[in-house]
C-alpha positions, 0 to 999 in steps of 0.5 A, spaced: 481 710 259 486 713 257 487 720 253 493 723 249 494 729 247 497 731 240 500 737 237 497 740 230 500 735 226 498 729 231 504 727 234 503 724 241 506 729 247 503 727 253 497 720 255 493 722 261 491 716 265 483 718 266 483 716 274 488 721 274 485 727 271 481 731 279 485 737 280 489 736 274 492 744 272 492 745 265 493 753 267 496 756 260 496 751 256 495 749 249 489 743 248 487 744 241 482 737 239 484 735 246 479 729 247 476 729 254 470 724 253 467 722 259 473 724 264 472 726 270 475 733 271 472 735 277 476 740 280 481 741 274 484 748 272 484 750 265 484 758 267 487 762 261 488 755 257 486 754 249 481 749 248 480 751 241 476 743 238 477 740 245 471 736 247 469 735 254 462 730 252 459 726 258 465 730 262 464 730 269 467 738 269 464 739 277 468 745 279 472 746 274 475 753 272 476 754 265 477 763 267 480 766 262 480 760 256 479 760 250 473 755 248 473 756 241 468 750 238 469 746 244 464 741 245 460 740 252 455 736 250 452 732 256 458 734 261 456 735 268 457 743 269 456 745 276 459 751 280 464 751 273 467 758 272 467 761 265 469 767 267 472 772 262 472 766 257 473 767 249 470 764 243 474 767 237 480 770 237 
């Protein structure tokens, strides 16, 4: 599976191939509307990122760090959640 990342006017900026994203660092960035159904995200780090519409079903988001995101109408339904940190995360702006 692969995921695209699309700026707000939907142009393509960048395709993650899904077996590539554990570990991945995503600190800092903007993923508004980012599609991360069924992904495996263990150990990914989103700290500080915008995440405003991203979702994250079915997910496999196991020690993951969202500390400091934004999580603004993210979707979680059915991602795996263990030891994932939400410290200091926001939901408006």
């Amino acid at each position: 599976m692969v995921i695209i990342i699309s700026d707000i006017a939907g142009r393509p900026l960048m395709e993650l191939n899904q077996d590539s994203l554990q570990g991945a660092d995503f600190s800092g960035a903007k993923l508004w509307d980012a599609d991360f159904w069924n992904a495996d995200l263990r150990n990914a780090n989103f700290e500080s990122a915008d995440l405003m519409g991203a979702d994250f079903q079915g997910a496999n988001l196991e020690g993951a760090n969202f500390e400091g995101a934004h999580l603004q109408d993210v979707c979680f339904d059915g991602a795996q959640l263990k030891n994932v940190n939400f410290k200091k995360t926001t939901q408006d702006y």
